[in-house]
C-alpha positions in Angstrom: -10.3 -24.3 23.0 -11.4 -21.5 21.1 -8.9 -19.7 18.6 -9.0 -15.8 19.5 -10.2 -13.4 16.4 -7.3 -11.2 15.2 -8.1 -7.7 14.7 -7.1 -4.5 12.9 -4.6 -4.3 14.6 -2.9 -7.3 13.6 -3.5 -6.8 10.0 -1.9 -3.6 10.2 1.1 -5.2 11.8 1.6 -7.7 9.4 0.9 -4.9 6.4 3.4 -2.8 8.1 5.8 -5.8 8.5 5.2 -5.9 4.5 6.2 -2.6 3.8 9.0 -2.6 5.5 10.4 -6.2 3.4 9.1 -4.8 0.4 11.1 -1.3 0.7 14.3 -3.3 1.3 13.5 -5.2 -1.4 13.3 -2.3 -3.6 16.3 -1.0 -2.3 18.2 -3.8 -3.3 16.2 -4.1 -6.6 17.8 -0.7 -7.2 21.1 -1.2 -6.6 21.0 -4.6 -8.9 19.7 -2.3 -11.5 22.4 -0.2 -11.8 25.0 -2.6 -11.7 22.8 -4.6 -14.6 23.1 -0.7 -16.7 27.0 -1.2 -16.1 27.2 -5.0 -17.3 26.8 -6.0 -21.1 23.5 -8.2 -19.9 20.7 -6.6 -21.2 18.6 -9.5 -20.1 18.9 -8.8 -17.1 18.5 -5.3 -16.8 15.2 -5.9 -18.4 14.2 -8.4 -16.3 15.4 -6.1 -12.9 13.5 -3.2 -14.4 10.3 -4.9 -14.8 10.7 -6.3 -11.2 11.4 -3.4 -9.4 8.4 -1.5 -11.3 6.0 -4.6 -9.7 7.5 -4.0 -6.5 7.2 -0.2 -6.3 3.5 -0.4 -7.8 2.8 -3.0 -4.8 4.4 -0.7 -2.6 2.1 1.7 -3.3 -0.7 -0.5 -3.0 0.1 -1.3 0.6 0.6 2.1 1.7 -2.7 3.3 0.3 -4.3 0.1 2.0 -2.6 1.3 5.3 -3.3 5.0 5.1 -7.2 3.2 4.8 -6.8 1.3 7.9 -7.8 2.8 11.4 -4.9 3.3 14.2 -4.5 1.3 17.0 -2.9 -1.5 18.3 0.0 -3.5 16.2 1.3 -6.6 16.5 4.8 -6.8 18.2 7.9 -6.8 15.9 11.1 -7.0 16.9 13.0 -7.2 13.5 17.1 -7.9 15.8 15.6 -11.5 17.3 15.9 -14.4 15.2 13.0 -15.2 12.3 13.9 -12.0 10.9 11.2 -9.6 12.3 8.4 -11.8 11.5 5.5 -11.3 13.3 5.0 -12.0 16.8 1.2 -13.1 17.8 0.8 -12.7 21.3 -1.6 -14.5 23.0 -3.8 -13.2 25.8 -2.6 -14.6 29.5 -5.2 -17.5 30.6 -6.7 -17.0 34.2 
C-alpha cells in the first residue's frame, strides 16, 4: 500500500488549526495575567508575561507563514466533535 503525499493544503490546515489553539491560548494567557497584577505573586506574573510574549511572537510567526502559503484546499476541521478540533485526514475512496 502506498501512503498518499499530503499537500499544501494540509499544511495549511494543520497551521490554521495552530492558530486558532494558539489565540485561545493567548486569550487565556491574558486573562491569567491580570489576575497575576491583582495577586501579591510577582513570580508569577513574571513568569505569565514572559509566556504570553512567546506565544504572541509565535503567533505572529504562523500568520506570516500562512499569509506565505498559496490557497486552496484545507484539511477538514470540525472543532464541536470529540478530539477537540484536531485534524481530520481524509483519505481518498479506493475503487
Amino acid at each position: 500500500m502506498v501512503e498518499s503525499m499530503r499537500g499544501p493544503g494540509w499544511i495549511r490546515g494543520l497551521r490554521e488549526a495552530e492558530t486558532r489553539q494558539l489565540r485561545r491560548d493567548i486569550d487565556r494567557l491574558e486573562l491569567d495575567l491580570i489576575k497575576a497584577a491583582n495577586s501579591k505573586a510577582k513570580w508569577d506574573l513574571h513568569e505569565i508575561a514572559h509566556t504570553l510574549r512567546w506565544q504572541k511572537a509565535r503567533l505572529q510567526r504562523l500568520e506570516e507563514c500562512l499569509a506565505a502559503m498559496p490557497e486552496g484546499k484545507t484539511a477538514l476541521t470540525d472543532p464541536d466533535r470529540e478530539g477537540g478540533g484536531r485534524i481530520r485526514h481524509v483519505r481518498p475512496r479506493q475503487g
